[in-house]
C-alpha positions as CSV (number, residue, x, y, z in Angstrom):
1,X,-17.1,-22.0,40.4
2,X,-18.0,-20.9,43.7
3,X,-16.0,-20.2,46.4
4,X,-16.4,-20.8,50.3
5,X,-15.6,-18.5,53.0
6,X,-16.1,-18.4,56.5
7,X,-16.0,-15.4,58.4
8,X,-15.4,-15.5,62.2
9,X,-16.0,-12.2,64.5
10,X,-14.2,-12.7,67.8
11,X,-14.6,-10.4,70.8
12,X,-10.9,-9.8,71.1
13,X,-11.2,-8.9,75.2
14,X,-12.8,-12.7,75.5
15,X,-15.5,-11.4,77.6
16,X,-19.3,-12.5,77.3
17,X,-21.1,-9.2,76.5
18,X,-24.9,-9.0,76.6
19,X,-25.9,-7.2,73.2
20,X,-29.5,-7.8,73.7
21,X,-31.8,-10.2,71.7
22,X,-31.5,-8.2,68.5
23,X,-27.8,-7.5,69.1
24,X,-26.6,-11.0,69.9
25,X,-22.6,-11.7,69.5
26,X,-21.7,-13.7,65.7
27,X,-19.3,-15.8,66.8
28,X,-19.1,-17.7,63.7
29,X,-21.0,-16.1,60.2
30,X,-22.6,-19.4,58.2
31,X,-20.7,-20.0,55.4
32,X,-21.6,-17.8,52.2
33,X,-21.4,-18.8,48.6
34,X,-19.9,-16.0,46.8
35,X,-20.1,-15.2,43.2
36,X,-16.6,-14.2,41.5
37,X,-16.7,-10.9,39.7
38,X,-17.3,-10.6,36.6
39,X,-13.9,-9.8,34.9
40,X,-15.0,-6.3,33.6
41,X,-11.5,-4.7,34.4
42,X,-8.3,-5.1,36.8
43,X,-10.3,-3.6,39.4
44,X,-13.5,-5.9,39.3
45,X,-11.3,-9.3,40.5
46,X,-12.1,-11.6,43.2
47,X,-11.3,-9.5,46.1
48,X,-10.8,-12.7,48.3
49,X,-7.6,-13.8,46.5
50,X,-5.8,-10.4,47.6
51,X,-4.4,-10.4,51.3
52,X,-6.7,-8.8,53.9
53,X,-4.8,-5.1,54.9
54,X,-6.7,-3.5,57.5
55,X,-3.7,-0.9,56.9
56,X,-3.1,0.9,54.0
57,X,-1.7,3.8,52.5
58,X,-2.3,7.4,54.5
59,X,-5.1,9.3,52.6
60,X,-6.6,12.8,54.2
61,X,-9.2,13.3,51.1
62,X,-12.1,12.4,53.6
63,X,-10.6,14.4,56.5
64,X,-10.0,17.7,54.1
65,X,-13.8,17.4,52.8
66,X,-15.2,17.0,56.3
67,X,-12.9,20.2,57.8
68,X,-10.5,19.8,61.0
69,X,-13.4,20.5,63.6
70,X,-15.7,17.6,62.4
71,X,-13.4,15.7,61.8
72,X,-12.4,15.5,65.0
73,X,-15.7,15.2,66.5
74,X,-16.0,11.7,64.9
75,X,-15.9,8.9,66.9
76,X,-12.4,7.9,67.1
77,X,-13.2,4.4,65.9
78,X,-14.6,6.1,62.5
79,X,-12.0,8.1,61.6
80,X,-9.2,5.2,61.1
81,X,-11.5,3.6,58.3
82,X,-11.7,6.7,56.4
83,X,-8.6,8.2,56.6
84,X,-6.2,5.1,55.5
85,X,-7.3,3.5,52.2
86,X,-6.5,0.6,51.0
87,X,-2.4,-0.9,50.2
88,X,-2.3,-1.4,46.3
89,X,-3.1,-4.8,45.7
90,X,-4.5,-5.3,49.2
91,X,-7.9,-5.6,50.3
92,X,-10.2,-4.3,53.2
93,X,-13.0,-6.7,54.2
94,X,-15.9,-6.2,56.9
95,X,-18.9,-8.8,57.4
96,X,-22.3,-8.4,59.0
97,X,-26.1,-8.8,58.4
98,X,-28.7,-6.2,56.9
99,X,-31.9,-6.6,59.0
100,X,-33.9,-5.3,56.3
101,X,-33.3,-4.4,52.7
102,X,-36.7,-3.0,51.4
103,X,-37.7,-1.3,48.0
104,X,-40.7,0.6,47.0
105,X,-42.2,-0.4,43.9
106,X,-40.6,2.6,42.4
107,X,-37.2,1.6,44.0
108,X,-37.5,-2.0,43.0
109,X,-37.9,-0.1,39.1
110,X,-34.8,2.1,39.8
111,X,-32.6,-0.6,40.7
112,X,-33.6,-3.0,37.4
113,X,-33.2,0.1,35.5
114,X,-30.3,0.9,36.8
115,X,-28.9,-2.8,35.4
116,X,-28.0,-1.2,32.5
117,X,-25.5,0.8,33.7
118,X,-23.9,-1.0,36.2
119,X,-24.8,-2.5,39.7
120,X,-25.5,0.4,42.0
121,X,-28.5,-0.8,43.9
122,X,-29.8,-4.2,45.6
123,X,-32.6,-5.0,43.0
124,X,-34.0,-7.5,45.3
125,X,-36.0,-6.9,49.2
126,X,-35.1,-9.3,52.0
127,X,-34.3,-9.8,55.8
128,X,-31.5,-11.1,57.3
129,X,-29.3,-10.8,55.0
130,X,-25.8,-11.6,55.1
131,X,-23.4,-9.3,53.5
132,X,-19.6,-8.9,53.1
133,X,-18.1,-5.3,52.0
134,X,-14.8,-5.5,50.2
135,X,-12.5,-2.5,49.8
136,X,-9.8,-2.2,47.0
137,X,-8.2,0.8,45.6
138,X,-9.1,1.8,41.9
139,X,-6.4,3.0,40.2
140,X,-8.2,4.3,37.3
141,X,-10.8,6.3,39.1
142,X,-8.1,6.9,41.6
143,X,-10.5,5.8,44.8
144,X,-11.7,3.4,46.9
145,X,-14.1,0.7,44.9
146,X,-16.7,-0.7,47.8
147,X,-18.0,-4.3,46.6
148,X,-21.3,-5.1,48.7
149,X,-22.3,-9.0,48.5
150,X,-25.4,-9.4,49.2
151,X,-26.5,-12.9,49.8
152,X,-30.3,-13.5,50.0
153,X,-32.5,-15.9,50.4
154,X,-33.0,-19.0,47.4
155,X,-29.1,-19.2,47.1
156,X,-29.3,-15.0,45.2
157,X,-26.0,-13.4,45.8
158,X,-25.4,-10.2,44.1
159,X,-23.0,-7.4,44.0
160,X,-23.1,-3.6,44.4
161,X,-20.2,-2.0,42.9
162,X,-19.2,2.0,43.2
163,X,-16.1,4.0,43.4
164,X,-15.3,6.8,45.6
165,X,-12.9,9.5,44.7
166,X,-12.4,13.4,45.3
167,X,-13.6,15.6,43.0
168,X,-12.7,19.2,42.7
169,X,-13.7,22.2,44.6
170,X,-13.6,20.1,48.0
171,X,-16.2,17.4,47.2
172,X,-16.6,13.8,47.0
173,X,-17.5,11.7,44.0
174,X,-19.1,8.5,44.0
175,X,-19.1,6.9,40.2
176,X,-21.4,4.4,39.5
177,X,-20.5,3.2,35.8
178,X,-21.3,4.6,32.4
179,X,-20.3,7.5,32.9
180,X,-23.0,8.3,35.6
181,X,-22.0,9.6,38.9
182,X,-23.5,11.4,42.9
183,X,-21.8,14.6,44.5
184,X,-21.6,13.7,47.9
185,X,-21.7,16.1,50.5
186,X,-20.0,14.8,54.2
187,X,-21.0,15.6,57.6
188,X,-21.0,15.0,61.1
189,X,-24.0,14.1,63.2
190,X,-23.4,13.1,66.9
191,X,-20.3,11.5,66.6
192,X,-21.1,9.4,62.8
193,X,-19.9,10.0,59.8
194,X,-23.3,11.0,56.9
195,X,-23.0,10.8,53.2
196,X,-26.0,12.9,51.3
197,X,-26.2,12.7,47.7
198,X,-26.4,16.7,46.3
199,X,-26.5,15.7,42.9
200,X,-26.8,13.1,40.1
201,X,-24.4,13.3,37.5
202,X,-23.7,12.2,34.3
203,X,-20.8,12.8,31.6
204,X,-20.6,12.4,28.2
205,X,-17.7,13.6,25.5
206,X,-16.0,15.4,28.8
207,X,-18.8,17.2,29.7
208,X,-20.8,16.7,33.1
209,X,-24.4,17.3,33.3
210,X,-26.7,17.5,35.9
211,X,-29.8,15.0,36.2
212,X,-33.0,16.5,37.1
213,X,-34.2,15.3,40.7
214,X,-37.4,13.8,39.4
215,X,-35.7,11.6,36.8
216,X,-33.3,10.0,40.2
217,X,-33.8,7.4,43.0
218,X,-34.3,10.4,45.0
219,X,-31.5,12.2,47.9
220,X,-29.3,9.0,48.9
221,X,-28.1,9.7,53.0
222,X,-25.7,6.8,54.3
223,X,-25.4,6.5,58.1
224,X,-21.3,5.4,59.0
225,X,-22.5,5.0,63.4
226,X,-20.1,3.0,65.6
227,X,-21.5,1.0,68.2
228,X,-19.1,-0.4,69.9
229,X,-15.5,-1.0,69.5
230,X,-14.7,-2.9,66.0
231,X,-18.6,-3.0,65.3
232,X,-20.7,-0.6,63.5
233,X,-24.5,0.0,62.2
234,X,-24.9,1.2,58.3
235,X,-28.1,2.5,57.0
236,X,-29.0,3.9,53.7
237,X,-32.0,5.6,52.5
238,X,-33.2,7.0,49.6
239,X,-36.1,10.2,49.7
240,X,-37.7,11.0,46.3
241,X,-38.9,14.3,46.2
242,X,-42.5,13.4,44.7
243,X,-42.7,9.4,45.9
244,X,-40.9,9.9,49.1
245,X,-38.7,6.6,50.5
246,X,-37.7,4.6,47.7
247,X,-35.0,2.7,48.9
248,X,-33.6,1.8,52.5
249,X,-31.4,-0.7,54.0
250,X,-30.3,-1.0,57.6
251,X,-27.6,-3.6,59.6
252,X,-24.3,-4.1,61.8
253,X,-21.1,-5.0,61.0
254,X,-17.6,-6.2,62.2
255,X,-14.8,-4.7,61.8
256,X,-12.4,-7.0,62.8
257,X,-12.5,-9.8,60.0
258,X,-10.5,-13.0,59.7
259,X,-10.3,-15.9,57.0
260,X,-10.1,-19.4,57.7
């Protein structure tokens, strides 16, 4: 069964703002089609049914990574998003559009591989592509699960899936499924908050080994850059060390998200 939502973006000031032709104001998104999670655990269901909670629970793990000075040279519309995760039981939602989603044909073979371990990657390219992001906290991994829908063209919607948590020694943990995982590394460039990959991961029997760099998508760098007020650009792009750009994906987003 597939569920319809409709997602409207409303300049809360009610003033008409010139973004440009590329930048033009969604006033109201097309309505999606979107695909209920597969129910893989308490933590994969349907995001929609939980009430939207722009306001959760008080959680410094970002801020204490990051360090007091860059922290609070963040743009002060960043830092509310990742220091307050989500209520249990609640749910975070943004909306937007990913001007491009583009694949090498050595990224388009890392995301099929990586199938088989879980959903970590887009395996398809497109343009235009309408996207929700869905927050929830994962008790389990104890972290914030992000659920990207992606809807492309030809009626294709499909699901990245990932968990964020702290990991020892002062570092971030993003766990993909399986078992495998990436040390992030957070930083502050000009105001917007950067995720770099340091490492991939995997464990086994409760031991953690490192993957070699050749046998990975390549160094993952996410881009968190506010725009304007309740509306943000994320990029993501992936450098192999031998193939060079495997994987990048660009777009805007609101912040302020209502259901209908």
């Amino acid at each position: 069964m597939f569920d319809f939502i409709i997602y409207f973006c409303k300049d809360r000031n009610n003033r008409n703002r010139s973004l440009g032709s590329r930048h033009k104001e969604i006033l109201i998104m097309k309505a999606q089609r979107v695909r209920r999670f597969p129910p893989q655990s308490d933590i994969r269901n349907p995001c929609k049914k939980l009430p939207i909670s722009p306001f959760g629970v008080s959680d410094t793990g970002y801020r204490d990574i990051l360090g007091e000075a860059a922290w609070a040279r963040l743009n002060p519309e960043i830092r509310p998003r990742f220091s307050i995760r989500p209520a249990a039981g609640q749910c975070v939602r943004y909306a937007g559009v990913m001007d491009r989603v583009e694949l090498s044909w050595m990224g388009w073979f890392f995301a099929q591989a990586c199938r088989l371990i879980g959903t970590p990657l887009a395996p398809y390219r497109g343009k235009n592509v309408h996207m929700q992001i869905e927050l929830i906290w994962d008790q389990k991994l104890n972290g914030v699960a992000w659920n990207r829908i992606y809807h492309f063209r030809a009626g294709r919607a499909f699901t990245v899936r990932s968990t964020k948590s702290r990991g020892g020694c002062g570092e971030l943990i993003e766990h993909i499924g399986c078992g495998f995982s990436m040390r992030l590394k957070l930083s502050e460039n000009h105001g917007n908050l950067v995720f770099t990959s340091t490492a991939y991961l995997l464990s086994i029997a409760g031991r953690t080994m490192r993957i070699p760099a050749l046998l990975t998508p390549g160094v993952t760098t996410v881009t968190h850059e506010q725009i304007e007020r309740d509306r943000f650009r994320f990029s993501l792009a992936v450098d192999h060390p031998l193939l060079g750009r495997t994987i990048f994906q660009d777009g805007e987003f609101y912040s302020d998200v209502s259901e209908r």
